[in-house]
VOFIRO-788807 format. One line per 3 residues: number of its first residue (from 0); their letters; for each residue x, y, z of C-alpha. Coordinates in steps of 0.05 Angstrom, whole numbers, plus 5000, padded with zeros to 4 digits. Example, Ala and Ser with C-alpha at 12.3 -4.5 7.8 and 13.67 -1.06 7.14 Angstrom:
2
0> AS> 5246 4910 5156; 5273 4979 5143
end
This chain:
281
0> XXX> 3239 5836 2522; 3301 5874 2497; 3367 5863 2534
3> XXX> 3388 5926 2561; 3458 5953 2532; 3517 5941 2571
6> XXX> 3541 6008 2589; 3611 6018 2556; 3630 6083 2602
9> XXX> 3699 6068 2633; 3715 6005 2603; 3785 5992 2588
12> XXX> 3792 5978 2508; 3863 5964 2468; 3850 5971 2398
15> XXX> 3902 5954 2340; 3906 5989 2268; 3871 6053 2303
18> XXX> 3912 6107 2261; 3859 6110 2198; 3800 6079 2173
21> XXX> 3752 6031 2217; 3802 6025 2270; 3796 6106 2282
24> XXX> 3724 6102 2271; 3718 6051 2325; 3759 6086 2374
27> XXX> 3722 6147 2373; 3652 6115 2376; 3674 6074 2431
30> XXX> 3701 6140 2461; 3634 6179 2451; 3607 6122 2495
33> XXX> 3655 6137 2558; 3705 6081 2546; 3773 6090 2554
36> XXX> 3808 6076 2491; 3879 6057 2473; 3892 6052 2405
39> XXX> 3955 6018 2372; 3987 6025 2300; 4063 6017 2273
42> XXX> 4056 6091 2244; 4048 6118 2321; 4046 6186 2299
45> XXX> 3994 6186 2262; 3960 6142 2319; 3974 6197 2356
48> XXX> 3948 6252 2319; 3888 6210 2313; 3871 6206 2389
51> XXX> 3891 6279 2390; 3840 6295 2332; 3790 6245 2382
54> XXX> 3797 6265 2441; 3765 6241 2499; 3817 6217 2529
57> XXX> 3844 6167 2470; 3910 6155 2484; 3962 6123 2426
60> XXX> 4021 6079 2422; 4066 6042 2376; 4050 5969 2359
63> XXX> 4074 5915 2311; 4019 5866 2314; 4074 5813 2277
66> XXX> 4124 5827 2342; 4104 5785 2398; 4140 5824 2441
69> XXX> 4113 5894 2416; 4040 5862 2431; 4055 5852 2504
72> XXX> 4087 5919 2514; 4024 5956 2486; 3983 5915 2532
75> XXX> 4030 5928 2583; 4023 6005 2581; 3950 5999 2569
78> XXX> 3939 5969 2627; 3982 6015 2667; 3962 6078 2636
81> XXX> 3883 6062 2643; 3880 6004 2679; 3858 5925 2673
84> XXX> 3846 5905 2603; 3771 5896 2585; 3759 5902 2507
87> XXX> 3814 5877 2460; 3790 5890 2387; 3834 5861 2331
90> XXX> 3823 5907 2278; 3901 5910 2237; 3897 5886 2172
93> XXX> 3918 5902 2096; 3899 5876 2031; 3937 5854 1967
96> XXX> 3891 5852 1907; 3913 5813 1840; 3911 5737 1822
99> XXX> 3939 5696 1864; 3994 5671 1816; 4018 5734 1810
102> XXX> 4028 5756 1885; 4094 5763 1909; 4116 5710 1966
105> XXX> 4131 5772 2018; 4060 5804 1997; 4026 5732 2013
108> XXX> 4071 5731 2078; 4060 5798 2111; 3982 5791 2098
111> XXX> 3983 5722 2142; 4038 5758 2192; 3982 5819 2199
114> XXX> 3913 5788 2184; 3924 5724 2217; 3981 5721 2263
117> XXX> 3969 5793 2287; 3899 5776 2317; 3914 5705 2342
120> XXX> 3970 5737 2385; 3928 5792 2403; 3868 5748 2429
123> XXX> 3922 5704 2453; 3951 5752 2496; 3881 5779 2520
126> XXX> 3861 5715 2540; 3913 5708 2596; 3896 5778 2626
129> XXX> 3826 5760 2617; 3811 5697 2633; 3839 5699 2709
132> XXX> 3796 5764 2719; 3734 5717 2699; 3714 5779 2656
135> XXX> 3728 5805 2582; 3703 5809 2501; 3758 5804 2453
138> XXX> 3726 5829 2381; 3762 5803 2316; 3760 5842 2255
141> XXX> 3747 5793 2203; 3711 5805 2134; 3653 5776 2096
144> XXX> 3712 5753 2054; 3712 5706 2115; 3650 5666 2093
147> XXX> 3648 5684 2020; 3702 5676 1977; 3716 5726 1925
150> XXX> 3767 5720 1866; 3827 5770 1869; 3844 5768 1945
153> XXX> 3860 5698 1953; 3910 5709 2008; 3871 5764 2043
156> XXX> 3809 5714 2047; 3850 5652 2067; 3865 5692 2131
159> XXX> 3801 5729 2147; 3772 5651 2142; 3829 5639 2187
162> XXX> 3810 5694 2228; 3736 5669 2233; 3758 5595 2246
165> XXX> 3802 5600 2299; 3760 5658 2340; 3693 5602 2332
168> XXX> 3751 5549 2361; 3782 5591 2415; 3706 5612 2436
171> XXX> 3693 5538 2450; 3747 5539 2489; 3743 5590 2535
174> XXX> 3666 5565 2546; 3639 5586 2618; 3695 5624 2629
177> XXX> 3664 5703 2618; 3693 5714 2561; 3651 5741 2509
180> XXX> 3678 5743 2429; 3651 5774 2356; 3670 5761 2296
183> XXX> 3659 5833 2252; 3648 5813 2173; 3644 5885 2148
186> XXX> 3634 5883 2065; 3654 5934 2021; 3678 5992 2060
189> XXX> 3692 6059 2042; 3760 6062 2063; 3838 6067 2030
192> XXX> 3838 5991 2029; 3789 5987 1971; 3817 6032 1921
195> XXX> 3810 6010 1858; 3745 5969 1871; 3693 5957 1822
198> XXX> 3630 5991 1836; 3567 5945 1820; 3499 5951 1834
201> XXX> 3485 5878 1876; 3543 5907 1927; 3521 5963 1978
204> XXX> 3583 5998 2001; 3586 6020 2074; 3628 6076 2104
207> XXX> 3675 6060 2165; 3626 6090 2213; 3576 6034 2206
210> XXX> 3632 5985 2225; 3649 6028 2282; 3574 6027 2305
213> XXX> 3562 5945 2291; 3623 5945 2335; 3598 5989 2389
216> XXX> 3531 5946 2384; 3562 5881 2393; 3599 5907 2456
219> XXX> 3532 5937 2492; 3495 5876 2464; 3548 5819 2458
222> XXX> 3539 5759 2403; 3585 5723 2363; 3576 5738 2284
225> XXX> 3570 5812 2267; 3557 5828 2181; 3560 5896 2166
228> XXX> 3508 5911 2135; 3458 5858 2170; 3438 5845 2095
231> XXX> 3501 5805 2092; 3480 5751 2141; 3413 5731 2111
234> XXX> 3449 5728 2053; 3494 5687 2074; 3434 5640 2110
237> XXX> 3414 5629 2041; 3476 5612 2003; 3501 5566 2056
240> XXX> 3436 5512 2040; 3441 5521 1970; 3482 5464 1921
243> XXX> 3545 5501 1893; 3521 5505 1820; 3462 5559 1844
246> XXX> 3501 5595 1901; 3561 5609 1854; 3507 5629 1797
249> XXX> 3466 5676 1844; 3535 5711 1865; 3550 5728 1793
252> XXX> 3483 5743 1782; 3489 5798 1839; 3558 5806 1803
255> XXX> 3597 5794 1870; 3666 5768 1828; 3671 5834 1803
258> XXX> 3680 5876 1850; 3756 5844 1863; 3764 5810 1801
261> XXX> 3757 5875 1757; 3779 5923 1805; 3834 5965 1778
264> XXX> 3894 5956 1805; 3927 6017 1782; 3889 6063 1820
267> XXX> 3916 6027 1888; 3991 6042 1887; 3985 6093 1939
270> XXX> 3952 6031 1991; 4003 5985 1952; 4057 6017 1969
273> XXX> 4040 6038 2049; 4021 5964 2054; 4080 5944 2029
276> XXX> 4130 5994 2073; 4081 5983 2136; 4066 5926 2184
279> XX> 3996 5943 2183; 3934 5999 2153
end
């Protein structure tokens, strides 16, 4: 028999990068469900004019997920605008596409300060609220560039495999304790991040929407790896027993490398350039 959902209506959730893309998607899904959603981003206005656009009571407020001390502020006023921290989804992250050779040392930096950092200090932080209450499900925002590793985001998939590492560690951890965690490995995703990508046939692009709803599902029916699409985890089932030789040879077959490796990087300066200014997308 079928678990029944956890119901999500009035549950406290702090959600980082919520100004555009999954992160908005996420907060109003989870809103639509009754939760009572905080979402954080380092261009606060337009967090704000998200949870205006929202509604439902989404509230908005500045956070550097690379600032410590930003982090527990926003958690601060989380808690004492809507109360005791439930949900903490780490969803900041940008993306610098080009061979690794060529990436600029600050580039490689800020993607480990955001992608990394940002969500260790965020389920860091959680964890102490958390763990005392005997209650909680921290969410990480990770990638399928987390398990698979595709030329022309080098950096980007060192930390999402960072990401997925240390959330299976931390997990182990916190064992017994009520604390449940999910690791989201969205693919290809229809969102500012990808501009530029290649567009091949083996690679079903998803919209931010499905995230947000894999998201919601994990929360109402809590386990630890979420692929978005589902597609993505069988397969992965199947690469993982297979020798190198044939996995690499099937994922140019389904002409996986491309998608990065040919994307064209002139059509991204607009992302480029807002990564570049920003702490986070």
């Amino acid at each position: 028999m079928a678990r029944a959902p956890r119901p999500l209506q009035g549950r406290v959730v702090a959600l980082t990068g919520g100004a555009r893309g999954i992160g908005r998607a996420t907060a109003e899904a989870l809103a639509r469900k009754g939760a009572r959603v905080a979402i954080g981003d380092v261009d606060v206005d337009a967090a704000r004019a998200s949870a205006e656009e929202i509604g439902f009571g989404v509230v908005a407020f500045e956070l550097d997920v690379t600032d410590g001390a930003s982090f527990e502020a926003f958690l601060d006023t989380v808690e004492a605008e809507l109360g005791p921290l439930e949900v903490m989804i780490n969803n900041a992250g940008i993306l610098h596409l080009g061979p690794f050779a060529e990436e600029d040392e600050a580039s490689q930096a800020r993607q480990v300060d955001i992608n990394l950092n940002g969500p260790m200090t965020g389920t860091k932080l959680a964890l102490r609220r958390m763990v005392p209450r005997g209650r909680g499900h921290i969410v990480n925002v990770a990638s399928s560039a987390g398990k698979f590793a595709p030329p022309g985001i080098a950096t980007y998939t060192a930390t999402k495999h960072g990401v997925v590492g240390f959330t299976e560690a931390v997990r182990w951890e916190q064992h017994g304790r009520g604390i449940d965690f999910s690791i989201v490995m969205p693919g290809v995703v229809r969102t500012e991040m990808i501009a530029g990508y290649k567009d091949v046939r083996g690679v079903q692009d998803i919209g931010p929407e499905d995230v947000a709803a894999a998201i919601v599902d994990a929360l109402e029916r809590p386990r630890l790896e979420v692929f978005v699409p589902r597609t993505l985890g069988g397969l992965w089932k199947l690469l993982v027993i297979l020798p190198r030789g044939p996995r690499e040879a099937l994922l140019r077959a389904l002409k996986v490398d491309q998608v990065t490796w040919e994307a064209d990087r002139s059509a991204r300066s607009d992302y480029e350039g807002r990564a570049a200014a920003s702490t986070h997308t």
